[in-house]
C-alpha positions in Angstrom: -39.7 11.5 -5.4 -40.6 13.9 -8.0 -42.6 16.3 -5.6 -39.7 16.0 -3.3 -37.1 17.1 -6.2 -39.2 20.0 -7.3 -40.3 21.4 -3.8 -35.6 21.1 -2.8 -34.9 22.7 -6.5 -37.9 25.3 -6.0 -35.8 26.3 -2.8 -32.6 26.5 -4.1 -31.1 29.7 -6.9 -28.0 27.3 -7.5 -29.9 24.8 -9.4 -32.5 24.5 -12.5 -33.6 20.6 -12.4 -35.2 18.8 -15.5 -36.8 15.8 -14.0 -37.9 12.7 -16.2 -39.5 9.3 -15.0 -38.0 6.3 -15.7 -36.3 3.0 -15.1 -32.8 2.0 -16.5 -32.8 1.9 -20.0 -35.9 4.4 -20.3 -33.5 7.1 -18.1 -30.9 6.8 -20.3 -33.1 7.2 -23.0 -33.7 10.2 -21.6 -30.8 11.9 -21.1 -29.7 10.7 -24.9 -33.4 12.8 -26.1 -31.8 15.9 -23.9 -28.5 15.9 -25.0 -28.7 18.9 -27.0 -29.2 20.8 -24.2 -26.9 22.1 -21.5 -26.7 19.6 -18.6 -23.9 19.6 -15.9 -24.7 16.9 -13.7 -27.2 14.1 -13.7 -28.7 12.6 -10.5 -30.6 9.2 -10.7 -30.8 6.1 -8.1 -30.2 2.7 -7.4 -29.9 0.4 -11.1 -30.6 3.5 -13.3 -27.8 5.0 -12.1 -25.4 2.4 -13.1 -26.9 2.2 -16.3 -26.6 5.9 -17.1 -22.9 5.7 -15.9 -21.7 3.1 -18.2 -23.0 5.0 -21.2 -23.0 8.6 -20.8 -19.5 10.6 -20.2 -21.7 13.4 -18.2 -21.2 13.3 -14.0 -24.0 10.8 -12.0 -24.5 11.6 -8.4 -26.1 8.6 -6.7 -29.2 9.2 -4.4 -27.8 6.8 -2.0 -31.0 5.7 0.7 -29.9 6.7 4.4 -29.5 4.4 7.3 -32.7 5.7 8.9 -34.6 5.2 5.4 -33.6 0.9 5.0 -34.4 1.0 8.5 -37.6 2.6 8.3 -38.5 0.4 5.4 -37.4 -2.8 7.1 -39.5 -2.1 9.9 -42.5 -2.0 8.7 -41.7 -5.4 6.8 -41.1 -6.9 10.0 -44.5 -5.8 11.4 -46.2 -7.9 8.7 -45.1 -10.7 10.6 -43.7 -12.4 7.2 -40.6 -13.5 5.9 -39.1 -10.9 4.0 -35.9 -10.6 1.3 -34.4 -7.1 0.3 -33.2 -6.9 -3.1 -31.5 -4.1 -4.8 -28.2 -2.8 -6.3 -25.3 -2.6 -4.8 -26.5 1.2 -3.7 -29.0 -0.2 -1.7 -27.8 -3.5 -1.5 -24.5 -2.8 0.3 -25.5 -0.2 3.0 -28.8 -2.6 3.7 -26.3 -6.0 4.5 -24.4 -3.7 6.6 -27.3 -2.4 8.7 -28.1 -6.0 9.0 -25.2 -7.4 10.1 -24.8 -4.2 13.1 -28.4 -4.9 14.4 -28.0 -8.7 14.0 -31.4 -8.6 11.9 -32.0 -12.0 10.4 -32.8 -10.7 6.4 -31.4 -12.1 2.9 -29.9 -9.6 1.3 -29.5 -9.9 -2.6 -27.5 -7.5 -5.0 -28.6 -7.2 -8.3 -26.7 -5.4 -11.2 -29.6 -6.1 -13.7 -33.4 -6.5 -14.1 -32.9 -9.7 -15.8 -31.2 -10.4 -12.3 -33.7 -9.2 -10.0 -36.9 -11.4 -11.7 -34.3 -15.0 -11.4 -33.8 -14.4 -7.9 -37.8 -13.4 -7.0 -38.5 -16.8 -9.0 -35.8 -18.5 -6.4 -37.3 -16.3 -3.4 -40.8 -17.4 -4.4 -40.0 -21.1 -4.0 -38.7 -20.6 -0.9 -42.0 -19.0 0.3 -40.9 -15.6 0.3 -43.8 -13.3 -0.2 -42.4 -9.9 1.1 -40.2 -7.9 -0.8 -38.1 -4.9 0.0 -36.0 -3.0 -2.9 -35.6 -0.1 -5.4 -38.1 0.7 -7.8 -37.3 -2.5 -9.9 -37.6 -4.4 -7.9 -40.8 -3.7 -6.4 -42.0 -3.3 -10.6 -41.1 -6.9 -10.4 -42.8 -8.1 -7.8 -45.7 -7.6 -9.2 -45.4 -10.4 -12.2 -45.0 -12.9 -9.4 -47.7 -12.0 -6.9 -45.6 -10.7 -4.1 -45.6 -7.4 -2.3 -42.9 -4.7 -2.6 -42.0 -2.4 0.2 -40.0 0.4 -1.2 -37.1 2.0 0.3 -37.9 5.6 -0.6 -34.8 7.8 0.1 -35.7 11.2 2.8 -35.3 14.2 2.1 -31.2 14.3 3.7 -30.8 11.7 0.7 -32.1 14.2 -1.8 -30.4 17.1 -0.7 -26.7 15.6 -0.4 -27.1 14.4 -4.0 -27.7 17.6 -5.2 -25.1 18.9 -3.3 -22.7 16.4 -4.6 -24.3 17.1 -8.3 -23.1 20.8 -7.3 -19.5 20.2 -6.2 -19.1 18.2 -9.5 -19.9 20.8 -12.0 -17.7 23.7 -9.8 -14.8 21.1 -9.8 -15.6 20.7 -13.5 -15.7 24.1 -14.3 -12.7 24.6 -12.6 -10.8 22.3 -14.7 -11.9 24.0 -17.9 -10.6 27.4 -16.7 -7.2 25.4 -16.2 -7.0 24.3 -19.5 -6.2 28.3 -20.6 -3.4 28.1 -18.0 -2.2 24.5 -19.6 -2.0 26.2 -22.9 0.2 29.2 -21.7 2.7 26.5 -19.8 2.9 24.2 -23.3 3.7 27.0 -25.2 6.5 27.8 -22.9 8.5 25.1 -22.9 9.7 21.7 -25.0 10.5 20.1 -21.5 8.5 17.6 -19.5 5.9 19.5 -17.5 4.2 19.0 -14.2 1.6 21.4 -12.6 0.0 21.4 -9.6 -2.6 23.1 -7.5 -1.7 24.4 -3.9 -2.9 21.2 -2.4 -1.0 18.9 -4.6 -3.4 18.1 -6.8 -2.2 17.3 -10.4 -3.8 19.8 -12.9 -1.6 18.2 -15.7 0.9 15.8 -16.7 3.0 15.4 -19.9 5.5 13.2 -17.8 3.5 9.8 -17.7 6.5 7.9 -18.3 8.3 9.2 -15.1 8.9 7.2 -12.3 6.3 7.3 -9.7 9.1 8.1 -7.3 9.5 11.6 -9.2 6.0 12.2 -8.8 5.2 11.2 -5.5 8.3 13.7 -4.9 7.1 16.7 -6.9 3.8 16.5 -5.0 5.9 16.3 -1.4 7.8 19.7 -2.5 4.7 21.8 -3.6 4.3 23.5 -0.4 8.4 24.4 -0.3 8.0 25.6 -4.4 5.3 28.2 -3.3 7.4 29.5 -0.7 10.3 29.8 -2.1 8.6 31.1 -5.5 11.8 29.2 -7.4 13.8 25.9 -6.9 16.4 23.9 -8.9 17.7 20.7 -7.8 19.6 17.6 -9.3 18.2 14.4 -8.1 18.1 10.5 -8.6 14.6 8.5 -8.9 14.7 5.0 -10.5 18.1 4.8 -11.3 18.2 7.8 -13.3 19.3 11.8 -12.4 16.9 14.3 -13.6 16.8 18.2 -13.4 14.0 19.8 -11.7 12.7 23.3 -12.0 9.8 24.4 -9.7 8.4 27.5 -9.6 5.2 29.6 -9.1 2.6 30.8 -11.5 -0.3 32.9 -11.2 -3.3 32.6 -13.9 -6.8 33.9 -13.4 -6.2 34.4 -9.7 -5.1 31.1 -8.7 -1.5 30.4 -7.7 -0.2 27.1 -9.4 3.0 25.0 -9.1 4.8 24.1 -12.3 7.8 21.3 -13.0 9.9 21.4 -15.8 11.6 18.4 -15.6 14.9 16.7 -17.6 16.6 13.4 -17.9 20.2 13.7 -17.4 22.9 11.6 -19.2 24.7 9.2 -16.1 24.7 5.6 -15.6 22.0 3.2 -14.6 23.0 1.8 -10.8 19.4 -0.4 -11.3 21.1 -2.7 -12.8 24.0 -3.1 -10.7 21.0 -3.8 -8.1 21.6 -0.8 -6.0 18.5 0.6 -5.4 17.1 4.3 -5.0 14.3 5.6 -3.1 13.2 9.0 -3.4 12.4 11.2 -0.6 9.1 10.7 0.7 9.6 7.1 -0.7 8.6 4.1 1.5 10.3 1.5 2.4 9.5 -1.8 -0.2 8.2 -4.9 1.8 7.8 -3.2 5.2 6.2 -2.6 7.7 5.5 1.2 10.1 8.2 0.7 13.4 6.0 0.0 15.2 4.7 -3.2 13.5 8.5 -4.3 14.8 8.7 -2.5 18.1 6.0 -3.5 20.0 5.1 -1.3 23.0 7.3 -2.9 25.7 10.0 -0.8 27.5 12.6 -2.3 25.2 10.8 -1.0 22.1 10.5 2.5 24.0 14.3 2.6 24.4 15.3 2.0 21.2 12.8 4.6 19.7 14.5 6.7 21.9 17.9 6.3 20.9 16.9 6.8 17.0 15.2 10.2 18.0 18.4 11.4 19.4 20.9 10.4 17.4 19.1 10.5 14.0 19.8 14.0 13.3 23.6 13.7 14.8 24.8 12.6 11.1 27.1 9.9 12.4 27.2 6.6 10.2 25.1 4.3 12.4 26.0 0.1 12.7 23.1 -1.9 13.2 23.1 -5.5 14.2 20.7 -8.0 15.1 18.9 -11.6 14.5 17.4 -11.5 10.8 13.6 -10.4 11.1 14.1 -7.9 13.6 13.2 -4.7 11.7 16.6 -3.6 10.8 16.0 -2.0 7.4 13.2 -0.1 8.9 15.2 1.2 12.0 18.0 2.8 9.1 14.9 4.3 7.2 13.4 5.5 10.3 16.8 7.2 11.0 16.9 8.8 7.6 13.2 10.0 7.5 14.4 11.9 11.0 17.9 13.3 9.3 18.8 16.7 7.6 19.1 14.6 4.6 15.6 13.5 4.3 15.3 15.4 1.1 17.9 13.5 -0.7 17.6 10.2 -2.2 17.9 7.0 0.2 20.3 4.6 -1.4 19.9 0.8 -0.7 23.2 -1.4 -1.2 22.6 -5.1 -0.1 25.9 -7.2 -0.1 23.5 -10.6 -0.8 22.4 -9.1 -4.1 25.6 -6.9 -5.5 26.9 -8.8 -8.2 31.1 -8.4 -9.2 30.2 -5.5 -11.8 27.7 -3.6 -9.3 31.0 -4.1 -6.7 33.3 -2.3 -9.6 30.4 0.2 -10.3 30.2 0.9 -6.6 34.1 1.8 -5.8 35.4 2.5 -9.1 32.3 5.0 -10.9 32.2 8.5 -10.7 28.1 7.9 -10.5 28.3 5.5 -7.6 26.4 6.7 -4.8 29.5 6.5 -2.6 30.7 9.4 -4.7 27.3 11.6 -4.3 26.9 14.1 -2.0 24.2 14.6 0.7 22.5 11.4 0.3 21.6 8.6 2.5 23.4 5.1 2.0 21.9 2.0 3.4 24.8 -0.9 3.5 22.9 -4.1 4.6 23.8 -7.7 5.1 27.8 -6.8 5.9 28.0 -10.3 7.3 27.6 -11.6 4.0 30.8 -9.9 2.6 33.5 -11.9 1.5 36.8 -11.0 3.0 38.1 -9.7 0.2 34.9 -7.6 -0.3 35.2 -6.8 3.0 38.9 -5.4 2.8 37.9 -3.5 -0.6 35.0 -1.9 1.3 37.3 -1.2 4.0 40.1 0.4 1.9 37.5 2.6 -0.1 35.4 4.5 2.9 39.2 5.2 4.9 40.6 6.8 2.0 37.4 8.5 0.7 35.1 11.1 2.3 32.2 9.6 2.0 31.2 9.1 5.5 31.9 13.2 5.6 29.4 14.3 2.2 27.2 11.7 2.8 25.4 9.7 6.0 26.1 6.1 5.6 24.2 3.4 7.9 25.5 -0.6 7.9 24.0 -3.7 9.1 24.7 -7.0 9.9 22.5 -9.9 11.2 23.9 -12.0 14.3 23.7 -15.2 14.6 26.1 -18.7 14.9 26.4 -18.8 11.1 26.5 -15.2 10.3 29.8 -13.5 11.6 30.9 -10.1 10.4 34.5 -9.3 9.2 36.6 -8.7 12.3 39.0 -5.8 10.0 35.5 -4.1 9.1 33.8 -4.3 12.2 36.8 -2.6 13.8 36.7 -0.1 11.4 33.5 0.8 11.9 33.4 1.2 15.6 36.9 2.0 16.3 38.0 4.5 13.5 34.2 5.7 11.9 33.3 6.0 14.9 29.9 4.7 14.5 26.8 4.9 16.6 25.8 1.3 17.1 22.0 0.0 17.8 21.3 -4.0 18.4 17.9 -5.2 17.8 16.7 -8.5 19.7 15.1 -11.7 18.7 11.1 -11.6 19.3 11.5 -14.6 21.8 13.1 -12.3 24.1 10.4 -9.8 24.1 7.4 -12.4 24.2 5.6 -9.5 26.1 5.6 -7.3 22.3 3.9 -10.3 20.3 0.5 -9.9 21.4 0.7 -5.8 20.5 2.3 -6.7 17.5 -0.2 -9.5 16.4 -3.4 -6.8 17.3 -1.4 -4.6 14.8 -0.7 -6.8 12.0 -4.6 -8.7 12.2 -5.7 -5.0 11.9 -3.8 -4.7 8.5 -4.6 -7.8 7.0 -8.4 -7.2 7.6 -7.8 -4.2 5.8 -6.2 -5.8 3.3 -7.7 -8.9 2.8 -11.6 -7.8 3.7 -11.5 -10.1 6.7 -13.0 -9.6 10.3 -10.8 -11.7 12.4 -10.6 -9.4 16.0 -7.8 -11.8 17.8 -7.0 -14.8 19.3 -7.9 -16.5 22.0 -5.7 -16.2 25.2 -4.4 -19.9 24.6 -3.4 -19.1 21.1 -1.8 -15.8 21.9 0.3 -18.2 24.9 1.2 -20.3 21.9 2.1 -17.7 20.0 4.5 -16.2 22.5 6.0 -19.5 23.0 7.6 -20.3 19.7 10.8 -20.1 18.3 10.3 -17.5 15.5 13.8 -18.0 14.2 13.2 -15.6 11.7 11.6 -13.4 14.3 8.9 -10.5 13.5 9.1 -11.1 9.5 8.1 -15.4 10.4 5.6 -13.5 13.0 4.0 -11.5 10.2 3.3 -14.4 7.6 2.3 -16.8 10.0 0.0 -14.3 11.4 -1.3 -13.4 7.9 -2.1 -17.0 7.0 -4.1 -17.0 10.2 -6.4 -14.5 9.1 -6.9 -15.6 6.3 -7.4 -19.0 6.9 -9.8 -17.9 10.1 -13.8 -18.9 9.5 -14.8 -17.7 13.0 -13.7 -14.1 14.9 -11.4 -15.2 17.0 -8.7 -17.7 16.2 -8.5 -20.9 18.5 -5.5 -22.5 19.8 -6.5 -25.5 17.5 -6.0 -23.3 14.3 -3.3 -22.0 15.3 -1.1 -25.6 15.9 -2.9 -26.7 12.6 -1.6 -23.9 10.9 1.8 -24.8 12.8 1.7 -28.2 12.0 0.8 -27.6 8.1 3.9 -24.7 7.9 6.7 -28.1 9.2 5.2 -30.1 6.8 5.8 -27.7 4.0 9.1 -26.8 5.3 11.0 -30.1 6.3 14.0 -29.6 8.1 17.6 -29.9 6.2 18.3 -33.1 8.2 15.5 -34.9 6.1 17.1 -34.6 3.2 19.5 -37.6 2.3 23.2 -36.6 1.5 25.9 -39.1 0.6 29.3 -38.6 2.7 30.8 -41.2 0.1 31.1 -38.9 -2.6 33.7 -36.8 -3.5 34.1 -33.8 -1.2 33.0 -31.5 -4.5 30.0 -33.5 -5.2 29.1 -33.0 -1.4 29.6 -29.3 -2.0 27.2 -29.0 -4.7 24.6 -31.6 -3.3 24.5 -29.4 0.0 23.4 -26.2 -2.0 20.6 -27.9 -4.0 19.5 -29.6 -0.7 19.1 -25.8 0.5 18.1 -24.0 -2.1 15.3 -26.7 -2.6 14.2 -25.9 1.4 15.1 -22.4 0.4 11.7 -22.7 -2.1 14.5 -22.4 -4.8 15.5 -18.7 -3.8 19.4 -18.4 -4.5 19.7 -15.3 -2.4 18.2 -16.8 0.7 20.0 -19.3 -0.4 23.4 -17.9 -0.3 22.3 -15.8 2.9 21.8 -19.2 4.4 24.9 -21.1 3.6 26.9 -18.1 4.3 28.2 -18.0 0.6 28.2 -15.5 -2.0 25.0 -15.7 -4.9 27.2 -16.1 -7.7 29.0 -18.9 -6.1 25.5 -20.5 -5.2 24.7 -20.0 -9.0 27.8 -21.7 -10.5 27.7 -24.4 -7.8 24.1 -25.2 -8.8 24.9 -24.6 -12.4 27.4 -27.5 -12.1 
């Protein structure tokens, strides 16, 4: 390794190396005896690296062995016609396991994170019979003390060369940052307000709002590329509840071009609290999924992509009704993310969770979101409005112009228990005018599930560090033969407890009606719940709620959502 260091740096006018021998604690030891010198970047390998990076503040570029070099190395392990172990840190460790698993090679693989480590599992491999040994330095070093051969993975020349490249790119992205301190210093000095600045990419080169919503930031970054075009912006706008004022402009130091944010909380009232809920532009969606997790790829799903496409930029208020679990909220913020308006907050008003003062706040305050201009309001749940909610709504959007400074979209679910108001629903279609969109129950789309399941296994592997690939076709048929009352969103956890349950690749119609069979347990139906008719009819009142909320898992919105009731009176009923 050393020759190979000195004959790269010998080739290269971009780097002077000092190169010292030693393993973990001896090569931090010797950057500690060199710390009065200049050094940028340190490159090491394998356990001496980590050790050098929990206790020095300087950069550590890994040289991380190439495929070709573990394979090389366990080769020639195999032609010795022994049974061999590879132990190392992760660096080697992980990449090595990998290899393993893609070739199918039959090798223990054992990460170590210490030497201490590494001589307890060669006492454990020696017991076995285990004479051959393939690793990093230490453990080949160790070996030795218990009479077993090391094969060492020694990293190629490509592995040499990319850390030194990486050790490169550090102390240039380093160096960059110091020059941008000088530009920091200038901005400070300008102004007392909160201060954002970013590079051309987006990149934050410094931050004095920390205490900002990420909504704000996540903003700021979107708007970069528009700040540097249009050299200045101002613009009023709501993130977490709050209104802030936003300056962006350009600024040119040492030859770079920069975008700077000074930003300032205005004075207005909190809607957070009423739970009315605000999501900045370039915000996601909470709790959901991409449309096409909901969609599916059938000739339904292609239709109703269609329709948002044409008539998202149209600004009509849109009505959309459908079973619960069909994807609704994520149809109105697909809408939105297509609108003129997608620079301006999205505003979230669910009927289940507005309380009595977030229904005064909403119709009666001049910083109700009805009242803003430009936005995007999302009413959802309309079926759970009472009627005189209902006829207060109704009263407020004919005699305001909301529907004209702002684009409002509504929803409703369908279903026997969940009707909408017949005055509202008239008014929206009939005077509002609006566009309507119906979503349909998964059971009548059987043909989407298996799409959909492929999707959603894909992000729980990612999620959950699984490696399920699908189910067999009697599972999938099992699948697309159940009820799914509440539809894609059922669809998603069951198939999420799938894959994580799963021990094998693909998931057998037998886990699947276990799985089915353990989710009825768990979740008895209301009729086995005992409830006395020979109590009075108040008592019955109150003894159906707890019965529901207690098959509700004790959630008083679902709770109210199921009974058809408002949460307050689910509250007071179970407060009784």
């Amino acid at each position: 390794m050393y020759n190979l260091l000195t004959n790269i740096a010998a080739q290269r006018s971009d780097v002077e190396l000092m190169i010292h021998i030693g393993n973990l604690e001896e090569g931090l030891q010797a950057i500690l005896d060199n710390r009065d010198k200049r050094i940028d970047a340190i490159i090491s390998r394998g356990g001496t690296t980590e050790v050098i990076r929990r206790s020095c503040s300087i950069p550590v570029c890994d040289i991380t062995p190439s495929a070709y070099d573990i394979l090389r190395t366990i080769r020639l392990a195999q032609g010795m016609s022994e049974r061999f172990a590879v132990i190392g840190f992760p660096s080697i460790s992980e990449p090595t396991r990998m290899l393993c698993e893609i070739l199918q090679y039959d090798c223990q693989v054992i990460t170590i994170h210490s030497e201490e480590e590494c001589n307890r599992s060669l006492q454990q491999l020696k017991n076995e019979g285990i004479r051959i040994i393939v690793g990093d330095t230490i453990a080949v070093d160790c070996c030795k003390k218990y009479g077993m051969r090391g094969l060492l993975i020694v990293s190629g020349i490509e592995s040499v060369e990319s850390a030194i490249n990486s050790a490169v790119e550090m102390h240039r992205y380093y160096a960059g940052i110091s020059r941008r301190a000088m530009l920091l210093s200038d901005v400070l000095h300008s102004s007392e307000l909160q201060v954002m600045i970013y590079d051309p990419e987006g990149h934050p080169v410094y931050d004095s709002g920390e205490k900002l919503p990420a909504s704000l930031h996540k903003y700021l970054r979107e708007q970069v590329p528009h700040v540097l075009t249009q050299k200045v912006i101002k613009v009023s706008q709501r993130f977490g509840g709050e209104y802030y004022t936003i300056q962006g402009r350009t600024l040119h130091s040492d030859g770079d071009e920069f975008c700077v944010y000074f930003v300032q909380q205005s004075t207005s009232a909190a809607p957070d609290k009423y739970r009315i809920r605000y999501l900045a532009p370039g915000s996601d969606m909470p709790n959901s999924y991409p449309l096409e997790y909901y969609l599916g790829n059938s000739l339904y799903a292609q239709e109703l992509r269609g329709i948002c496409e044409r008539y998202a930029g149209s600004g009509k208020p849109f009505l959309l009704g459908g079973p619960p679990g069909t994807g609704k909220d994520r149809f109105a913020h697909y809408i939105y993310t297509r609108s003129k308006w997608k620079h301006s907050s999205f505003v979230i008003i669910n009927a289940v969770e507005l309380t009595e003062k977030g229904w005064d706040f909403l119709l009666n305050n001049e910083h109700s979101p009805l009242a803003d201009v430009g936005v995007t309001i999302y009413f959802k749940n309309l079926h759970h409005l009472q009627q005189e909610q209902a006829r207060k709504l109704l009263l407020y959007l004919r005699n305001s112009h909301a529907a004209k400074t702002s684009r409002l979209l509504f929803s409703y679910n369908t279903g026997s228990s969940e009707v909408l108001n017949n005055e509202l629903y008239y008014f929206l279609t009939e005077e509002m005018h609006c566009m309507q969109l119906r979503t349909l129950p998964i059971t009548a789309r059987p043909q989407d599930i298996p799409f959909l399941t492929a999707l959603y296994i894909n992000a729980f592997n990612v999620q959950f560090g699984t490696r399920v690939i699908g189910l067999t076709k009697d599972a999938m048929l099992t699948l697309q033969n159940q009820s799914w009352p509440r539809n894609v969103d059922q669809l998603v956890q069951f198939v999420q407890n799938l894959v994580i349950s799963s021990e094998s690749s693909f998931v057998s119609d037998e886990a699947v009606h276990r799985l089915l069979d353990m989710e009825e347990s768990a979740h008895p139906a209301l009729e086995t719940y005992s409830i006395d008719l020979n109590r009075p009819l108040d008592e019955i009142i109150r003894q159906v709620v707890r019965t529901v909320y207690l098959s509700e898992n004790m959630n008083q919105s679902h709770t109210a959502k199921h009974l058809g009731i408002s949460r307050s009176t689910v509250w007071r009923l179970l407060k009784d």
